[in-house]
PALO-951044 format. One record per atom (N, C-alpha, C, O): x, y, z; atom name; residue in one letter. Coordinates in nm, 4 decimals. Layout:
BEGIN
         X         Y         Z   a  r
         X         Y         Z  CA  A
...
//
This chain:
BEGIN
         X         Y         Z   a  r
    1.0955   -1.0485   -0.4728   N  X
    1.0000   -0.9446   -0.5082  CA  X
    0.8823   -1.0077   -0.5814   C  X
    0.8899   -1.1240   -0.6209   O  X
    0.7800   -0.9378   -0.5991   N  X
    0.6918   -0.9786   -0.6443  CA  X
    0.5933   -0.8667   -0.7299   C  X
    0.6028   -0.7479   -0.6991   O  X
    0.4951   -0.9103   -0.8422   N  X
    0.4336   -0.7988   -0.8577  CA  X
    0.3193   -0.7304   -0.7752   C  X
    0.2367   -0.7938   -0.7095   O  X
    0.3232   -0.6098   -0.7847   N  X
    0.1609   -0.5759   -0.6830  CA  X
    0.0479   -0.4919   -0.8036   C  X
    0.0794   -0.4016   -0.8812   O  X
   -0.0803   -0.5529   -0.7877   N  X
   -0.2041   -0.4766   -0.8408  CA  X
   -0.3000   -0.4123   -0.7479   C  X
   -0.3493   -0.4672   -0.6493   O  X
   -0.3202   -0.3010   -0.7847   N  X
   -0.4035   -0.2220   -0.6721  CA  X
   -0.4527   -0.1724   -0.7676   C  X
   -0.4006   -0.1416   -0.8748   O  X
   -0.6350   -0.1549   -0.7062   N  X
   -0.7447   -0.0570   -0.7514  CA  X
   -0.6638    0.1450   -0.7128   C  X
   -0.6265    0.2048   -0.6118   O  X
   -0.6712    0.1689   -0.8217   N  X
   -0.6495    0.2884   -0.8290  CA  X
   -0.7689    0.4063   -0.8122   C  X
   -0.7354    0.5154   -0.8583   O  X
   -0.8683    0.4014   -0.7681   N  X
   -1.0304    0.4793   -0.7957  CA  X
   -1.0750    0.5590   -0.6705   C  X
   -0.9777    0.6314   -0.6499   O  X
   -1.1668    0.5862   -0.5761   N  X
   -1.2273    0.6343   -0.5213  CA  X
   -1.2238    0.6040   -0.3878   C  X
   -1.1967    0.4873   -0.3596   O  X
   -1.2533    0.7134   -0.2621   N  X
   -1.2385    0.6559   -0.1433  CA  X
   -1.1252    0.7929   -0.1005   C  X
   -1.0153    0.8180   -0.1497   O  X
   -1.1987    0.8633    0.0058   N  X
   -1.1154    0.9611    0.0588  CA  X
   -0.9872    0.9106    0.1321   C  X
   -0.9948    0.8273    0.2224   O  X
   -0.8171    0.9878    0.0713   N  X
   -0.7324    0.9334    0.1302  CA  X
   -0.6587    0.7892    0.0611   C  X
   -0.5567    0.7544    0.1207   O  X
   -0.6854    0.7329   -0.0162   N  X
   -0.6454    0.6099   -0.0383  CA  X
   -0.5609    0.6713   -0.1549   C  X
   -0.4606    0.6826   -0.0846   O  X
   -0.5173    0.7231   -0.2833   N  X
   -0.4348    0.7533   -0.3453  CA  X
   -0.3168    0.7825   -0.2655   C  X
   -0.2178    0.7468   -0.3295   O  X
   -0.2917    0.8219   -0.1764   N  X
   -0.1858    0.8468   -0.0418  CA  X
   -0.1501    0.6903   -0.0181   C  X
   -0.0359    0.6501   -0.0406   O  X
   -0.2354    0.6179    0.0206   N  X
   -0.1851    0.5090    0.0570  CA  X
   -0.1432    0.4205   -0.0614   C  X
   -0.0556    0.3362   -0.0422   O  X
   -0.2015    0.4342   -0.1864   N  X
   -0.1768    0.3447   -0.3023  CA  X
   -0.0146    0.3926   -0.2991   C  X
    0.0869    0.3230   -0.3031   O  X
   -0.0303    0.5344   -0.2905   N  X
    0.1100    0.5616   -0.3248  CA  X
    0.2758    0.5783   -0.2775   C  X
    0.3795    0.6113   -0.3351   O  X
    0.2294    0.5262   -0.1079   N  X
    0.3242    0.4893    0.0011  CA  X
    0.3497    0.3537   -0.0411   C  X
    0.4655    0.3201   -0.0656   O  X
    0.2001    0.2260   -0.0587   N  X
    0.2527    0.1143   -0.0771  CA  X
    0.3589    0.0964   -0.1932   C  X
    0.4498    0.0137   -0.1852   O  X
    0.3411    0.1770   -0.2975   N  X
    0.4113    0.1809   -0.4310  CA  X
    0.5830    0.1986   -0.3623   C  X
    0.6756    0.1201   -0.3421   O  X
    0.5599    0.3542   -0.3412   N  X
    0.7372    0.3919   -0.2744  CA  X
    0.8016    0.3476   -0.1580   C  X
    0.9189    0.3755   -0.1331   O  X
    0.7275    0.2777   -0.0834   N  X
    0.7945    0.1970    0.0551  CA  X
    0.8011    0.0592   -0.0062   C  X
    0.7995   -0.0100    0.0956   O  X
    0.8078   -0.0277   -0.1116   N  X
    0.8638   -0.1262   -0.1321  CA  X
    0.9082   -0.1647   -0.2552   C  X
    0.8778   -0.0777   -0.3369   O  X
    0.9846   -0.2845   -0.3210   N  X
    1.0287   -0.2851   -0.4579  CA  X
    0.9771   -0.3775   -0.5123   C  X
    0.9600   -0.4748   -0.4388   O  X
    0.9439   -0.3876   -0.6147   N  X
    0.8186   -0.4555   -0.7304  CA  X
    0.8981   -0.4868   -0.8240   C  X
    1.0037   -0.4339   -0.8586   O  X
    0.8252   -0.6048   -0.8773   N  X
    0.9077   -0.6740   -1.0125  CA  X
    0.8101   -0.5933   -1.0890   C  X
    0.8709   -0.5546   -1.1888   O  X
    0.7138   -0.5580   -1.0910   N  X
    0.5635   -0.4653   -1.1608  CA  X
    0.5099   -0.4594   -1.0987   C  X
    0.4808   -0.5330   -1.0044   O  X
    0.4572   -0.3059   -1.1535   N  X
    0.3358   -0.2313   -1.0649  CA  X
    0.1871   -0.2193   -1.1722   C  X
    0.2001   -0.1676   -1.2831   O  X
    0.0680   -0.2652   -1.1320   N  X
   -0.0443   -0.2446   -1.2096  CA  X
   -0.1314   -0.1750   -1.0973   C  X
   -0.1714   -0.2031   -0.9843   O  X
   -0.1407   -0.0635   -1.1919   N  X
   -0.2830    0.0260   -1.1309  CA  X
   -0.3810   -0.0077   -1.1963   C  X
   -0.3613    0.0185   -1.3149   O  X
   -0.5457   -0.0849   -1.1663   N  X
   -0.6586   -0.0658   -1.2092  CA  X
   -0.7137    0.0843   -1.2024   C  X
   -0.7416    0.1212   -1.0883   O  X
   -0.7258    0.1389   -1.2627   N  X
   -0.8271    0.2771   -1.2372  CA  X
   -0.8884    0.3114   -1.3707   C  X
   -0.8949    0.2244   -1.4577   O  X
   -0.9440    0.4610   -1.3964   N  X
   -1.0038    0.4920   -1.4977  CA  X
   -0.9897    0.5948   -1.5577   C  X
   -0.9815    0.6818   -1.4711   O  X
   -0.9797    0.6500   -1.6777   N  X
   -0.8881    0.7728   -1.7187  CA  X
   -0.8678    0.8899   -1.6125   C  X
   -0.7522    0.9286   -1.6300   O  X
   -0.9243    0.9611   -1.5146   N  X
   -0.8962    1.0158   -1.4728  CA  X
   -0.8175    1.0238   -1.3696   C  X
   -0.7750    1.1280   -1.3197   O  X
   -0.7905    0.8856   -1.3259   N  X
   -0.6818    0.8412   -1.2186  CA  X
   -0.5584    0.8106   -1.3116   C  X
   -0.4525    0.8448   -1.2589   O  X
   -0.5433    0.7449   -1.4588   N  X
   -0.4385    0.8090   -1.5144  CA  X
   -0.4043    0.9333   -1.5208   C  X
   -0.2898    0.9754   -1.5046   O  X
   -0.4957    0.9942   -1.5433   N  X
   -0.4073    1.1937   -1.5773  CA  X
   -0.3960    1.2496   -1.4393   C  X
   -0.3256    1.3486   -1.4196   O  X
   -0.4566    1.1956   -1.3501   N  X
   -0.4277    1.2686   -1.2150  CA  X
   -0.3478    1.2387   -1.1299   C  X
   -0.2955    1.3213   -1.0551   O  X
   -0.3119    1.0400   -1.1262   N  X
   -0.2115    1.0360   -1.0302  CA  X
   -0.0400    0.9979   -1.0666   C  X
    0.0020    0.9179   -1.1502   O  X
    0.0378    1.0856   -0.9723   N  X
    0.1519    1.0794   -0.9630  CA  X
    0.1801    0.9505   -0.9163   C  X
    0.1151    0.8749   -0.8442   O  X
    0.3411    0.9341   -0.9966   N  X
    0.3950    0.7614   -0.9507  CA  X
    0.5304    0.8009   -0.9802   C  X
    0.5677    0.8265   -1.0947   O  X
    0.6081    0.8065   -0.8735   N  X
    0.7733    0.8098   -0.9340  CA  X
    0.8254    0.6690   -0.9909   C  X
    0.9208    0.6724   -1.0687   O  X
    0.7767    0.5633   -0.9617   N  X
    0.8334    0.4565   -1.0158  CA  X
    0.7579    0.3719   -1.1699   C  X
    0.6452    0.4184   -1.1872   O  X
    0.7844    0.2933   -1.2491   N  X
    0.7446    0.2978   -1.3391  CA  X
    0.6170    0.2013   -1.2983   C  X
    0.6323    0.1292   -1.1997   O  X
    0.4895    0.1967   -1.3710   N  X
    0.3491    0.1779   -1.3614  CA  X
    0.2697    0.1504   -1.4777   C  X
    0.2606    0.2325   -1.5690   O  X
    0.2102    0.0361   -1.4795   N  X
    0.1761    0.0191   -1.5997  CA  X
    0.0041    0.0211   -1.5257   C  X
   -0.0289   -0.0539   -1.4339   O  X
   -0.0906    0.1270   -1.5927   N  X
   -0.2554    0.1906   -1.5922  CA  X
   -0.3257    0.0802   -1.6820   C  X
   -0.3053    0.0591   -1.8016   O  X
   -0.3883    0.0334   -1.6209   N  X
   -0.4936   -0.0526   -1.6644  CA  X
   -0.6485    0.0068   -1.6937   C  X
   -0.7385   -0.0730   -1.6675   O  X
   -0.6763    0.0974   -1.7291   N  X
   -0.7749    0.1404   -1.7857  CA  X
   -0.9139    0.0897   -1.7492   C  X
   -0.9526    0.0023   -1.8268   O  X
   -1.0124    0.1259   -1.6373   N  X
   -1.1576    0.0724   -1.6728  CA  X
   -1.2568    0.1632   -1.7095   C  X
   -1.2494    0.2853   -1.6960   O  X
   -1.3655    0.0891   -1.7642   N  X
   -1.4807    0.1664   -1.8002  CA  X
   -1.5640    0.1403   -1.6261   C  X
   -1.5489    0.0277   -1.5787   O  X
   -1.6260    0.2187   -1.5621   N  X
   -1.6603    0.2326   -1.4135  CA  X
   -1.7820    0.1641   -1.4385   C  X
   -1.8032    0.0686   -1.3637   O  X
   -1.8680    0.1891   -1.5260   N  X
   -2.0401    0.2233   -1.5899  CA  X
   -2.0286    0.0232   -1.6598   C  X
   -2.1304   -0.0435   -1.6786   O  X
   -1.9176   -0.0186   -1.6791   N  X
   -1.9623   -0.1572   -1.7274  CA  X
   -2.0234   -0.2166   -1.6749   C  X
   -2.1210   -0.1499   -1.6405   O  X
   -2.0312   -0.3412   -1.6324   N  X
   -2.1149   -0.4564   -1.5603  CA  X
   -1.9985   -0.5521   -1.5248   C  X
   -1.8856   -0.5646   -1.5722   O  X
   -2.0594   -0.6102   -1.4330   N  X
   -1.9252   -0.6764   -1.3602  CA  X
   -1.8233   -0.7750   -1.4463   C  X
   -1.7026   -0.7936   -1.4307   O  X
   -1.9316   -0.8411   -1.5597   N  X
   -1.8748   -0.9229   -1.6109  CA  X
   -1.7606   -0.8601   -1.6957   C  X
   -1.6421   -0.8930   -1.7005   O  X
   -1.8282   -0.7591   -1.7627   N  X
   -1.7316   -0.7289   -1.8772  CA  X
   -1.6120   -0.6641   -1.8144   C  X
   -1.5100   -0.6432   -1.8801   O  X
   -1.6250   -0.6275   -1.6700   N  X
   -1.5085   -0.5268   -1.6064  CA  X
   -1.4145   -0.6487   -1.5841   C  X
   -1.2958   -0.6297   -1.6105   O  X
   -1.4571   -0.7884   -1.5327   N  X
   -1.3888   -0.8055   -1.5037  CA  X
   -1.3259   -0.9129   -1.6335   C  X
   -1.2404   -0.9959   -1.6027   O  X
   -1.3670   -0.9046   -1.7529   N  X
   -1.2895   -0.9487   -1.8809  CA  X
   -1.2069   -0.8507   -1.9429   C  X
   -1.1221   -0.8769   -2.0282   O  X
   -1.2298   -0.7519   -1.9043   N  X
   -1.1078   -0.6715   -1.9123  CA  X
   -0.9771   -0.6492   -1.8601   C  X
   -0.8645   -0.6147   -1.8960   O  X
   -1.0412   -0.6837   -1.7603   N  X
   -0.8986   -0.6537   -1.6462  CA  X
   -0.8310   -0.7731   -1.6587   C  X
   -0.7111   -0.7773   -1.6310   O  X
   -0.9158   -0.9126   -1.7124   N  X
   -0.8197   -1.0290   -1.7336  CA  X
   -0.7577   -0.9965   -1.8590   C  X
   -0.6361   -0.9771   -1.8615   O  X
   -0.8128   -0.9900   -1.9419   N  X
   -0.7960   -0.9417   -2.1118  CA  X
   -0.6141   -0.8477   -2.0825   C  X
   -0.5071   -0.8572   -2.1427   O  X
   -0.6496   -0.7814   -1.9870   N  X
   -0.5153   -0.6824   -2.0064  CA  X
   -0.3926   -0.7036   -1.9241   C  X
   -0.2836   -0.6472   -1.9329   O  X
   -0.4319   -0.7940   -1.8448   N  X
   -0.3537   -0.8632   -1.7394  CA  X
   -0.2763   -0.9793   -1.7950   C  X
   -0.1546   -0.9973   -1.7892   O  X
   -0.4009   -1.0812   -1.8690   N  X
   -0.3242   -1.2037   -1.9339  CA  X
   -0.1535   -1.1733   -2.0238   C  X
   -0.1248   -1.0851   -2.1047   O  X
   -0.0812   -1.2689   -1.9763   N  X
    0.0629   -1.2573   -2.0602  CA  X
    0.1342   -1.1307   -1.9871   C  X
    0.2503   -1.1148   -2.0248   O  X
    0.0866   -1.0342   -1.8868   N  X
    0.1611   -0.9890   -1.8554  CA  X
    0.2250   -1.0171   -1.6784   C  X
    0.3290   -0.9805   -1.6236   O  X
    0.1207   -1.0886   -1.6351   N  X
    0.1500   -1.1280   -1.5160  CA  X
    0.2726   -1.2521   -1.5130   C  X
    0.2351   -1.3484   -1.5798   O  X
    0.3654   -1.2656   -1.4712   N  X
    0.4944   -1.3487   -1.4905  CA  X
    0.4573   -1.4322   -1.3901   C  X
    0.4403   -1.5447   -1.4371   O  X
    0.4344   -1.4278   -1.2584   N  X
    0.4776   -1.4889   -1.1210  CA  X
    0.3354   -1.5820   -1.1317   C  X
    0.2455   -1.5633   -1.2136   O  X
    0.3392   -1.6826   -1.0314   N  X
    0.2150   -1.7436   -0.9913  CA  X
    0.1485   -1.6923   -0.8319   C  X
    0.0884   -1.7608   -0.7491   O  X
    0.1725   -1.5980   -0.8293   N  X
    0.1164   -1.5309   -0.7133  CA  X
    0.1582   -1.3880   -0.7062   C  X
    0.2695   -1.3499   -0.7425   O  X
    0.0490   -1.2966   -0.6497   N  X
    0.0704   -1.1368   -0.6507  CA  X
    0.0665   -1.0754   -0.5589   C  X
    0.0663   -1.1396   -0.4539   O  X
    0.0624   -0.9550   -0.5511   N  X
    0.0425   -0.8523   -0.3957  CA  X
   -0.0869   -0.8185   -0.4745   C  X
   -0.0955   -0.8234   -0.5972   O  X
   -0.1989   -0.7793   -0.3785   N  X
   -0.3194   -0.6914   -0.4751  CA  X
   -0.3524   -0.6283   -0.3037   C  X
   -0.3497   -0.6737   -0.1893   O  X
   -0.3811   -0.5071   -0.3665   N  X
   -0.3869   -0.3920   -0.2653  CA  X
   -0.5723   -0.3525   -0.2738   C  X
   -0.5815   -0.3061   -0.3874   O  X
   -0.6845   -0.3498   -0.2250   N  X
   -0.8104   -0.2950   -0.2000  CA  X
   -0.8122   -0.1863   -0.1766   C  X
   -0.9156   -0.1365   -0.2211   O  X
   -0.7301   -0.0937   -0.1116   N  X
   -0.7949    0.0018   -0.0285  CA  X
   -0.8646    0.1103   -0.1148   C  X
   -0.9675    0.1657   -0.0764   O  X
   -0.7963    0.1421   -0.2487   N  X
   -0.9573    0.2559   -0.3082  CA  X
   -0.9556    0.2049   -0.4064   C  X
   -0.8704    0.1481   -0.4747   O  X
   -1.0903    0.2341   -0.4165   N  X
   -1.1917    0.1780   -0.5432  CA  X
   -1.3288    0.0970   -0.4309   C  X
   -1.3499    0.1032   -0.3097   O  X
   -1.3901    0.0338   -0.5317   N  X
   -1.5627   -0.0038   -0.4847  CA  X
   -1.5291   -0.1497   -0.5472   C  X
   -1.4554   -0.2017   -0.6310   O  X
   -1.6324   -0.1832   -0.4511   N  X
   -1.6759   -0.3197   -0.4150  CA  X
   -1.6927   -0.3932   -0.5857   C  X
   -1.6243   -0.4956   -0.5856   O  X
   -1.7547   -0.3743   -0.7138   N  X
   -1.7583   -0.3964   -0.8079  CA  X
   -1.6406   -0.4141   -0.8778   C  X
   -1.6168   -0.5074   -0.9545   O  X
   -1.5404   -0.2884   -0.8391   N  X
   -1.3883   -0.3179   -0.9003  CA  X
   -1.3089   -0.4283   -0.8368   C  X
   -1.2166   -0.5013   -0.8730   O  X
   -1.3841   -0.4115   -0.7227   N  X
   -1.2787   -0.5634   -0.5824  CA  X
   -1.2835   -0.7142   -0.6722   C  X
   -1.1958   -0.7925   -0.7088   O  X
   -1.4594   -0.7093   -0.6891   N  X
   -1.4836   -0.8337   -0.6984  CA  X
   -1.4495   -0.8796   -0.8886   C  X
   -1.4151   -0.9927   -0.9231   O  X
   -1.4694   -0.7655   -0.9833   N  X
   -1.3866   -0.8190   -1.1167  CA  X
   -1.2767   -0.8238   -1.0773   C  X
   -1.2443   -0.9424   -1.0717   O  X
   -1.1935   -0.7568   -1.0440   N  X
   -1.0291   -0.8066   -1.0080  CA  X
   -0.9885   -0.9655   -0.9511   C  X
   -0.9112   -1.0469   -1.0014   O  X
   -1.0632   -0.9745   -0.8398   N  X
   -1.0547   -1.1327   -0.7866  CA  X
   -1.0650   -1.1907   -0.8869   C  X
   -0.9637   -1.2366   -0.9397   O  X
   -1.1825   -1.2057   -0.9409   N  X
   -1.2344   -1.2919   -1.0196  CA  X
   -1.1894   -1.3330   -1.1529   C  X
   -1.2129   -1.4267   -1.2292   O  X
   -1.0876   -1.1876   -1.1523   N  X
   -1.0055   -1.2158   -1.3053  CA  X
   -0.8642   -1.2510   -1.2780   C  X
   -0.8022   -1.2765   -1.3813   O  X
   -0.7906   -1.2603   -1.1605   N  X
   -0.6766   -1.2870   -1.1492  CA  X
   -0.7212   -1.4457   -1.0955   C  X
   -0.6235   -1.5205   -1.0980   O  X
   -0.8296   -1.5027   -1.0547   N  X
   -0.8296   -1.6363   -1.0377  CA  X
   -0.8489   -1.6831   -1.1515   C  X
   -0.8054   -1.7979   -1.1606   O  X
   -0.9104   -1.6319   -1.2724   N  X
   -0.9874   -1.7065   -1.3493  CA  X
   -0.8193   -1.7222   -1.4661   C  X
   -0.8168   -1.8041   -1.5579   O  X
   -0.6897   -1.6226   -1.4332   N  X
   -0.5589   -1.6249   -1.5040  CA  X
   -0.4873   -1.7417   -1.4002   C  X
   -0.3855   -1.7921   -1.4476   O  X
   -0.5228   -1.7841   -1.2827   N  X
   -0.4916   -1.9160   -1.2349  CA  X
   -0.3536   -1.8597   -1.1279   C  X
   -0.2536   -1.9299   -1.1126   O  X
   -0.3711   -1.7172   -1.0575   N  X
   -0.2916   -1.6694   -0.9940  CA  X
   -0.3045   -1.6789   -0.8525   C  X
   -0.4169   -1.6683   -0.8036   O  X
   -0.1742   -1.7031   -0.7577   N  X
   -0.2724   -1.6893   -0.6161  CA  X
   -0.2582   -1.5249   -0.5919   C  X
   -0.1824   -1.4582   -0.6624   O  X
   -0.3543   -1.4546   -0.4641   N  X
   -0.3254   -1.3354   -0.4285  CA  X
   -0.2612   -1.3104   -0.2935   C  X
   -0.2802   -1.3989   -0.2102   O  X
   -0.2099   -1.2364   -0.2675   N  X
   -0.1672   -1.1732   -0.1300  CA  X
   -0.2064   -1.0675   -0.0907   C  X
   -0.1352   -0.9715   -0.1204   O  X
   -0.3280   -1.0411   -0.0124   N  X
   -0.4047   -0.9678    0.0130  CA  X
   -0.2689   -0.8369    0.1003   C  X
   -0.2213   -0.8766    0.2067   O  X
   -0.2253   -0.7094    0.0524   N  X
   -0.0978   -0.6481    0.1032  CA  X
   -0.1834   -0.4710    0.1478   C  X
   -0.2701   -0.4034    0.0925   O  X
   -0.1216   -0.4592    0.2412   N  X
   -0.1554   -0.3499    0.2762  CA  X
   -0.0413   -0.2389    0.3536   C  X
    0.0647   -0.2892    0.3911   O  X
   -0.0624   -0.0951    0.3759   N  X
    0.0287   -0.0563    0.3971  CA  X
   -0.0118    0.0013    0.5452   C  X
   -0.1090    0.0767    0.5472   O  X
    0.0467   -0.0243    0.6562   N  X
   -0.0460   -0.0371    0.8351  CA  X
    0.0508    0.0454    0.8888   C  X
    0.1305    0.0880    0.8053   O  X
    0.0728    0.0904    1.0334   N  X
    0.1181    0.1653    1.0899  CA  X
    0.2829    0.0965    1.0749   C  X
    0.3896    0.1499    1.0447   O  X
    0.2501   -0.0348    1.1083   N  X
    0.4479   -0.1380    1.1078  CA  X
    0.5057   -0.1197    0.9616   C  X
    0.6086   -0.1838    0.9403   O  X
    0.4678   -0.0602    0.8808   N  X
    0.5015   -0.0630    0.7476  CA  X
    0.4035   -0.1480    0.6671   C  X
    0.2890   -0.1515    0.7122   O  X
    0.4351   -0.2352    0.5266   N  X
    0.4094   -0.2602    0.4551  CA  X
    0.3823   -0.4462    0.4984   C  X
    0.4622   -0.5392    0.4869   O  X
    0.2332   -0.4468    0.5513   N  X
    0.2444   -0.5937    0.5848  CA  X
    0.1428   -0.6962    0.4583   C  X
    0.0639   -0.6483    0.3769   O  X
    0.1756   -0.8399    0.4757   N  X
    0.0556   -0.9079    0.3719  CA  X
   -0.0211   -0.9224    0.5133   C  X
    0.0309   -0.9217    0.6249   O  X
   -0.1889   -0.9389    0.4734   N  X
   -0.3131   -0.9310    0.5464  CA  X
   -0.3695   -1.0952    0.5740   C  X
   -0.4746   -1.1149    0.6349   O  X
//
């Protein structure tokens, strides 16, 4: 198993899919990037740890956050990280902060065959 991080944010339809990839497979940890309102709004039967962003930051600081809150909790040297909702700004602090914690990624998605890496 492994852990998976997925943008939790915007994009018609993709909370559906964040949330198939979540319940169609088993995780050592689950990190949602999103922003308070994707905490109070989305459902997760399994346990989930919300990573909190400010949307309105700048790339840099978004993406010192997301390292900031990530560092010490990521165990493995490689992850699942899921794209499908959220924006191009959240894509690229995320990359940029799970390389800059010295992690590889596995680009994972959830396709008609089930749950494949990309």
């Amino acid at each position: 198993m492994t852990e998976l991080i997925a943008c939790l944010s915007t994009g018609k339809g993709t909370w559906g899919h964040v949330n198939r990839l979540i319940q169609d497979q088993e995780w050592d940890k689950i990190f949602l990037i999103t922003n308070e309102f994707g905490k109070e709004n989305f459902t997760v039967e399994k346990e989930a740890e919300f990573i909190i962003i400010q949307q309105s930051q700048g790339l840099i600081e978004l993406r010192d956050q997301i390292e900031k809150s990530l560092k010490d909790k990521v165990k493995g040297t490689e992850v699942a990280v899921n794209f499908v909702s959220g924006t191009g700004k959240e894509h690229t602090a995320l990359i940029s902060a799970l390389l800059r914690l010295g992690v590889g990624i596995r680009l994972t998605a959830l396709t008609k065959d089930g749950i494949k890496e990309l």
